[in-house]
C-alpha positions in Angstrom: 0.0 0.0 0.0 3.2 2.7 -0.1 2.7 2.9 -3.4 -0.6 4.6 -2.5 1.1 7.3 -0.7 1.1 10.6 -2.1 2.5 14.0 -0.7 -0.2 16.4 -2.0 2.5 19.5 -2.5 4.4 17.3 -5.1 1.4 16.8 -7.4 0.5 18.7 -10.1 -2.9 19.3 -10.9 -3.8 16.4 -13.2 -2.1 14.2 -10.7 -4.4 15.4 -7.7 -7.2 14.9 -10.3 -6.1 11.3 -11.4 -5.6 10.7 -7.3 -8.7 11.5 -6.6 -10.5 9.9 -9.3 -13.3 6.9 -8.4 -12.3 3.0 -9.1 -13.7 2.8 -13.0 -17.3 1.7 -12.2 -18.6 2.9 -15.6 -21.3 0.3 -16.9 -19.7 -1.2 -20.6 -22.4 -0.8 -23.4 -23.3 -4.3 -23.4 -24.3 -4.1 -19.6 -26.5 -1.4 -20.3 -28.0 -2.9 -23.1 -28.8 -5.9 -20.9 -30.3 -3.4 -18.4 -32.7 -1.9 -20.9 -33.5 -5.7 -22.1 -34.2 -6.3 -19.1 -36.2 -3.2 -18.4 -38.2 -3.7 -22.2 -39.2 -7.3 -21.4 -40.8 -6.5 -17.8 -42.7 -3.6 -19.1 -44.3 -5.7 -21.8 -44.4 -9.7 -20.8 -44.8 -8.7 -16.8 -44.3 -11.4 -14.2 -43.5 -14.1 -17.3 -40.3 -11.8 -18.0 -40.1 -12.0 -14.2 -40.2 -15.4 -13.3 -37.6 -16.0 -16.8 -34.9 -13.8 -14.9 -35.3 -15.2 -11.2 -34.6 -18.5 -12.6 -31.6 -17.4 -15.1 -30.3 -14.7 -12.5 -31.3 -16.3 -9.0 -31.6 -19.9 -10.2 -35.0 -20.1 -8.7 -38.3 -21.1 -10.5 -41.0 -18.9 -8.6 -44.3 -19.8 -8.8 -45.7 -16.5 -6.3 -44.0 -13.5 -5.7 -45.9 -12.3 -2.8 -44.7 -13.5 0.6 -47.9 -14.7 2.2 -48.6 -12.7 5.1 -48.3 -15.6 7.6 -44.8 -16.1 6.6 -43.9 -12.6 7.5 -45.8 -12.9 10.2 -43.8 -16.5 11.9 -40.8 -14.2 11.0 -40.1 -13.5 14.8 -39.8 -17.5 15.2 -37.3 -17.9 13.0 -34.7 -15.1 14.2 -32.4 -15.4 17.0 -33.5 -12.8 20.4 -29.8 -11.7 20.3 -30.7 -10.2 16.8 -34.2 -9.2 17.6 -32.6 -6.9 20.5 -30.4 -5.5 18.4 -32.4 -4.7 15.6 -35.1 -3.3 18.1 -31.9 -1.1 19.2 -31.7 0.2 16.6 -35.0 0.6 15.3 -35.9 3.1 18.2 -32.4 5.4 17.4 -33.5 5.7 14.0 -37.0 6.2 14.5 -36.0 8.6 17.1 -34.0 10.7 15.4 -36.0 10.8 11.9 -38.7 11.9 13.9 -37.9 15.6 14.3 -37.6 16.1 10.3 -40.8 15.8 9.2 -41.7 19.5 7.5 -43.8 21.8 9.3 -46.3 23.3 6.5 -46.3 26.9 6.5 -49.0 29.3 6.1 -48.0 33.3 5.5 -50.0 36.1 4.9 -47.5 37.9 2.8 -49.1 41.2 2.7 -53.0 42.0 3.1 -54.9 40.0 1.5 -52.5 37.8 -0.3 -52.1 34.2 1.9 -49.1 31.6 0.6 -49.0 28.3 2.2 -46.5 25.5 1.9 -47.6 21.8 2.7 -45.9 18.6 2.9 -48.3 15.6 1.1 -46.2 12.1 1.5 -45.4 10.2 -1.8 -48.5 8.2 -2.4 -46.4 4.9 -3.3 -43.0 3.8 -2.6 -41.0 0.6 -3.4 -38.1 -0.4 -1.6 -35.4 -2.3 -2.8 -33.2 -4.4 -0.3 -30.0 -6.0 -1.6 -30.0 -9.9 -0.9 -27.0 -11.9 -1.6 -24.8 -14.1 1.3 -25.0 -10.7 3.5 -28.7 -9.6 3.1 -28.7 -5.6 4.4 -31.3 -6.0 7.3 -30.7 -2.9 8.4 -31.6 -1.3 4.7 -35.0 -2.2 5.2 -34.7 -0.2 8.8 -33.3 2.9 7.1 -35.6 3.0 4.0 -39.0 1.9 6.5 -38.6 4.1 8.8 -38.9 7.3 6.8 -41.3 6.1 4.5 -43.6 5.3 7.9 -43.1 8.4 9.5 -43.8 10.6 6.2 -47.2 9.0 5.8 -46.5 7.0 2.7 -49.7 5.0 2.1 -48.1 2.3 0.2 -45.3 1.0 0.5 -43.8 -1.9 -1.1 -40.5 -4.1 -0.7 -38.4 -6.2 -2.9 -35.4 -8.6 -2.6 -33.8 -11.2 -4.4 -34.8 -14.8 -3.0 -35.4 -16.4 -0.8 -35.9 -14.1 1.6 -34.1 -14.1 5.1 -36.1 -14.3 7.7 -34.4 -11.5 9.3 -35.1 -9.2 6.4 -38.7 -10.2 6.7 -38.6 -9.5 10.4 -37.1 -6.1 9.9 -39.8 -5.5 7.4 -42.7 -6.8 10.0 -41.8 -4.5 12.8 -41.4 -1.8 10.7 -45.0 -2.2 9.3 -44.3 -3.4 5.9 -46.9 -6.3 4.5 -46.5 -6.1 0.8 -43.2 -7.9 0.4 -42.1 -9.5 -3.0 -39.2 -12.1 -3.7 -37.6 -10.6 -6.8 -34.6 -8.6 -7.0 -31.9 -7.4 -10.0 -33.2 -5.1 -12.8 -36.2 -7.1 -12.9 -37.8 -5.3 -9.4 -36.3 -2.2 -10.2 -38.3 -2.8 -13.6 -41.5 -4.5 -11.9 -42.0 -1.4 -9.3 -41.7 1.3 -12.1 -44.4 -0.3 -14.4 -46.0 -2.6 -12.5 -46.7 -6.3 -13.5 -49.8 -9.1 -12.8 -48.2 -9.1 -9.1 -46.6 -6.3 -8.2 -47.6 -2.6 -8.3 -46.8 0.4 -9.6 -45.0 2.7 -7.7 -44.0 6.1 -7.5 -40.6 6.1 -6.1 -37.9 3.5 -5.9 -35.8 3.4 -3.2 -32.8 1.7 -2.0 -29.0 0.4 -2.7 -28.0 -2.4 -5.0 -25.4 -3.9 -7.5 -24.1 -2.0 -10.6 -27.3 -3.4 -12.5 -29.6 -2.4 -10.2 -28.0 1.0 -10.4 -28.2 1.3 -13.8 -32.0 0.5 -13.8 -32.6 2.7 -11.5 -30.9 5.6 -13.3 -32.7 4.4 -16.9 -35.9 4.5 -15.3 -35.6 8.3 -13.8 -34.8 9.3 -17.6 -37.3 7.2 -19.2 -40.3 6.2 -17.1 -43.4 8.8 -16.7 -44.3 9.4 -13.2 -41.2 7.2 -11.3 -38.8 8.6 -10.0 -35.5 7.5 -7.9 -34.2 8.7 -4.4 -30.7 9.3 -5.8 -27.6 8.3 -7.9 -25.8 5.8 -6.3 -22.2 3.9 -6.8 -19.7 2.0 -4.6 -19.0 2.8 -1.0 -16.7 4.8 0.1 -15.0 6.6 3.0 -12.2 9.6 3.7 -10.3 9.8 7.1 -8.6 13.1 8.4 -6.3 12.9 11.3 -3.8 14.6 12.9 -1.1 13.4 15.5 -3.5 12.8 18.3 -5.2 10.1 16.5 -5.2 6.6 16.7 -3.8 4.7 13.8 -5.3 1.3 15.2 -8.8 3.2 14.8 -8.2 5.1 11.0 -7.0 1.9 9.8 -10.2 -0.2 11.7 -12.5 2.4 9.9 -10.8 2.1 6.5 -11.1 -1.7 6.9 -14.9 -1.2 7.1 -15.6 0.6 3.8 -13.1 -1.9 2.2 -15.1 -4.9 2.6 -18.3 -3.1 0.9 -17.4 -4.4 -2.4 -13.8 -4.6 -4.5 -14.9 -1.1 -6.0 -15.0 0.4 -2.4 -12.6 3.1 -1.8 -10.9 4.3 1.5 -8.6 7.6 2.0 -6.6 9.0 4.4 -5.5 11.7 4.3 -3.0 13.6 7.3 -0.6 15.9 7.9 1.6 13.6 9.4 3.3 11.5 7.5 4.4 8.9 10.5 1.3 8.2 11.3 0.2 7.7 7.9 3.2 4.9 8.0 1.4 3.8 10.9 -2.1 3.5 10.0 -0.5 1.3 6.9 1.0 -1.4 9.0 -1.7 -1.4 11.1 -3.8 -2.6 8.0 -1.4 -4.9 7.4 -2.2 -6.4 10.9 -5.6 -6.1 10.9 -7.3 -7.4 7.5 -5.2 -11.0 8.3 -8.3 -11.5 10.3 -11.1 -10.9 8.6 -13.4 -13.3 6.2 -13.5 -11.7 3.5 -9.6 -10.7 3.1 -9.5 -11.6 -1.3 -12.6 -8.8 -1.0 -10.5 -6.1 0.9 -7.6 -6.6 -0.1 -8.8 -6.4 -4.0 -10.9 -3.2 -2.6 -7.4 -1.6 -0.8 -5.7 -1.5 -4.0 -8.2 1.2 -4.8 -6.5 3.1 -1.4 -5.0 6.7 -1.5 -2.9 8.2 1.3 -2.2 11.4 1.4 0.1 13.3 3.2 -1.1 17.1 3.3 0.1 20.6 4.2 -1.9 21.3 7.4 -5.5 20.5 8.4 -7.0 22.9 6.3 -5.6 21.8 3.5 -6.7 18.2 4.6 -10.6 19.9 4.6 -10.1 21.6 1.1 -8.8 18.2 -0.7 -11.7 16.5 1.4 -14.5 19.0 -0.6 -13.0 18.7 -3.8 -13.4 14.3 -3.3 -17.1 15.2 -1.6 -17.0 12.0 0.3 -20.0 9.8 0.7 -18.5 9.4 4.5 -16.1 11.5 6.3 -14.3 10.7 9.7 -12.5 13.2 11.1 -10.3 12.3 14.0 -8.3 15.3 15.3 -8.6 17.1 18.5 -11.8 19.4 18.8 -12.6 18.0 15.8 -15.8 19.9 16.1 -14.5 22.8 14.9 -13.3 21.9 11.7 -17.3 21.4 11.0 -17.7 24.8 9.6 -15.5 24.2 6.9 -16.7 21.1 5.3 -19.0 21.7 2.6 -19.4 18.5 0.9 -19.6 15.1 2.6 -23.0 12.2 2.6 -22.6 11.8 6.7 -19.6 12.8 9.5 -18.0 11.2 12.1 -16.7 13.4 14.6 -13.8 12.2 17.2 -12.1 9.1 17.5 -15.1 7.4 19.6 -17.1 7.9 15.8 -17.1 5.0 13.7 -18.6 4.8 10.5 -20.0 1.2 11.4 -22.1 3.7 14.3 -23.8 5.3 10.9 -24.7 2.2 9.5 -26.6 0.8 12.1 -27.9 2.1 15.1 -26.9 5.9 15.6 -29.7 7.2 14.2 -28.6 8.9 11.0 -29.9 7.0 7.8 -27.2 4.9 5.9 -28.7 5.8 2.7 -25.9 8.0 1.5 -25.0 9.8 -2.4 -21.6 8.4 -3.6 -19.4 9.2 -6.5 -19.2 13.2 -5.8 -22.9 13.6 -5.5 -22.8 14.5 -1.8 -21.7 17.8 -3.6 -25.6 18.1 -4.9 -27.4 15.7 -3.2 -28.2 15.0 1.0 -28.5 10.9 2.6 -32.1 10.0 2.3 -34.3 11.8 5.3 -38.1 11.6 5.6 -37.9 14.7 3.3 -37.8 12.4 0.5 -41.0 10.4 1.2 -42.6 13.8 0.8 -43.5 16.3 -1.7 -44.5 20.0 -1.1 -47.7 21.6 -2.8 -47.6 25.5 -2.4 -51.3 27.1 -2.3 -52.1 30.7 -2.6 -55.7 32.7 -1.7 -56.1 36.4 -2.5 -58.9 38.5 -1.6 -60.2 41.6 -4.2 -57.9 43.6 -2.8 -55.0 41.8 -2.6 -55.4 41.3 -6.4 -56.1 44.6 -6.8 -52.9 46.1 -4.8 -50.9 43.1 -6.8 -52.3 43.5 -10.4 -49.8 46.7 -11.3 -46.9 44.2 -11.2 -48.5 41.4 -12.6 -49.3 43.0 -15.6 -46.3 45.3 -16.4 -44.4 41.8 -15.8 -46.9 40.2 -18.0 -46.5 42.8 -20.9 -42.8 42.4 -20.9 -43.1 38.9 -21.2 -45.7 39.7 -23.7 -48.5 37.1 -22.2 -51.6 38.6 -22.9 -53.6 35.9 -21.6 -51.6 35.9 -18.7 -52.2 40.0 -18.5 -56.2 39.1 -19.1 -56.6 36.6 -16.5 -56.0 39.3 -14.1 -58.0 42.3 -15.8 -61.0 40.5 -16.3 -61.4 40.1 -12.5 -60.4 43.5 -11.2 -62.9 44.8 -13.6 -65.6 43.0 -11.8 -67.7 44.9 -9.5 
């Protein structure tokens, strides 16, 4: 991993570029053509193009895609109480802290007789989408249920691959969830956007997934009428800052983490302080020997960059221009390098901060924008269950006091039918 070391003043500015640069996750043309294959043959042939990919992709002939409700329902039988504690842990951080951001509607009168009002209406229907695979993400279906609860959603949907753990089908029972399908790839992504024989339309499609479900999702925001997605999203990834107070056993722990996302992961470090950069190298040396999934992290650590930087400030400026889909920053008063950071998908503050905290149980939602985005876009909040609907009421004289500016704007735009809709009242005894 020295080879990953870079001193930041030595570069020149296509090098910083090039060091900072994602692991090449872009989709090759024939991937995306499969995608929109995929995508064709579920909007037209419906749970037969289903049930052809579950058994080609999944290797599993399906006969129903619904989980029958008693299934979900013996779910709690079939999980251990070691996990039911935890997840319950959990369940009441997050529900906790997603609690204070539902949007208070607004109501103004912004002069006499002119009243504005802002209200919050939750997404009508919503599908989630929770990864499967030898590690199902249980606590996916925590972080994209919870919201979608609390903001009033009056559908709400869930797919993933089979079979179905029983623990994701737990998670989904005590957060309320009954309409839970076995499918998963493309195909859901494709199934929730147009609806099939079995599974309904939606209007919003939530949730993580492989590079194809990614891509699906991403065809069916620029295609599909009506559907949209909760946000662009690519391989995990993480960025430390430390200086000389920091552990190195801990940077390297929380590098580890992000590592064994996926072998497109990507962890950096980046310090002023070149010996502890050293340090935090040997000590993931040490530390991956232990893990079960070592060919995965160590294939993902290749994508590693250390940087050794100026000063803190300078560690906060390369930070922005990455925008970071997670940020650690373990320095002393670390708090007050807050004001600073301007891009980042979630923060860790102080050496007692692990990422893993995030993903779990803090409270904060795991749903985060990768790949830059966290320079546009925010982690998924109950915000994004919603939608807002302004309303306006005038009186006579509100128009009246109004109309001046409405119709000198209206000339210069040269809308006479905008310029009429107003004269035709004011005129009106």
């Amino acid at each position: 991993m020295l080879k990953n070391v870079f001193f930041w003043k030595e570069l020149d500015e296509e090098q910083k570029k090039r060091i900072l640069s994602r692991p090449n996750i872009h989709i090759k043309k024939k991937y995306k053509k499969l995608v929109r294959n995929i995508l064709f043959d579920v909007f037209n042939y419906g749970d037969l193009a289903l049930k052809k990919y579950c058994l080609l992709f999944d290797k599993i002939k399906i006969e129903k895609f619904k989980i029958e409700q008693q299934i979900v329902l013996n779910s709690h039988l079939n999980v251990s109480e070691n996990f039911k504690k935890s997840i319950l842990h959990a369940k009441k951080n997050i529900e906790y802290f997603h609690g204070f951001q539902k949007k208070k509607d607004i109501d103004v009168e912004i002069e006499p007789g002119v009243r504005c009002q802002h209200i919050s209406i939750p997404i009508d229907s919503v599908g989630l989408y929770i990864p499967g695979g030898s590690s199902p993400l249980v606590s996916t279906v925590l972080m994209l249920a919870i919201p979608a609860k609390i903001a009033g959603c009056r559908k709400i949907i869930l797919c993933s691959p089979p079979p179905i753990s029983n623990e994701i089908l737990y998670c989904a029972y005590i957060c309320g969830i009954q309409d839970i399908y076995q499918i998963g790839g493309s195909q859901a992504i494709a199934a929730m956007a147009f609806g099939t024989e079995s599974i309904p339309k939606v209007q919003k499609i939530f949730g993580p997934g492989n590079v194809y479900v990614t891509e699906a999702k991403i065809q069916i925001n620029n295609f599909s009428e009506g559907v949209s997605i909760d946000m662009p999203a690519g391989p995990s990834e993480i960025l430390v800052i430390a200086d000389k107070s920091a552990n190195p056993d801990f940077i390297a722990s929380d590098l580890l983490s992000q590592s064994e996302h996926g072998m497109d992961s990507q962890s950096i470090f980046i310090s002023p302080e070149y010996t502890l950069v050293k340090q935090v190298i040997s000590s993931i040396s040490t530390q991956m020997k232990n893990f079960s999934k070592l060919d995965l992290i160590f294939q993902s650590m290749e994508n590693s960059r250390f940087i050794v930087s100026e000063n803190l400030l300078e560690c906060i400026k390369i930070s922005n221009i990455y925008a970071p889909e997670h940020l650690i920053i373990q320095t002393l008063n670390s708090r007050k390098l807050l004001k600073d950071i301007i891009n980042a998908g979630s923060i860790f503050l102080g050496k007692w901060s692990p990422e893993s905290v995030g993903d779990y149980a803090s409270g904060s939602n795991h749903v985060l924008p990768t790949n830059g985005y966290s320079s546009s876009y925010s982690g998924l909040r109950v915000f994004d269950f919603q939608k807002d609907i302004t309303v306006q009421e005038l009186t006579r004289n509100g128009l009246v006091n109004l109309s001046s500016t409405i119709l000198k704007l209206a000339s210069f735009e040269k809308m006479d039918a905008h310029k009429n809709s107003v004269l035709v009242r004011i005129k009106e005894d």
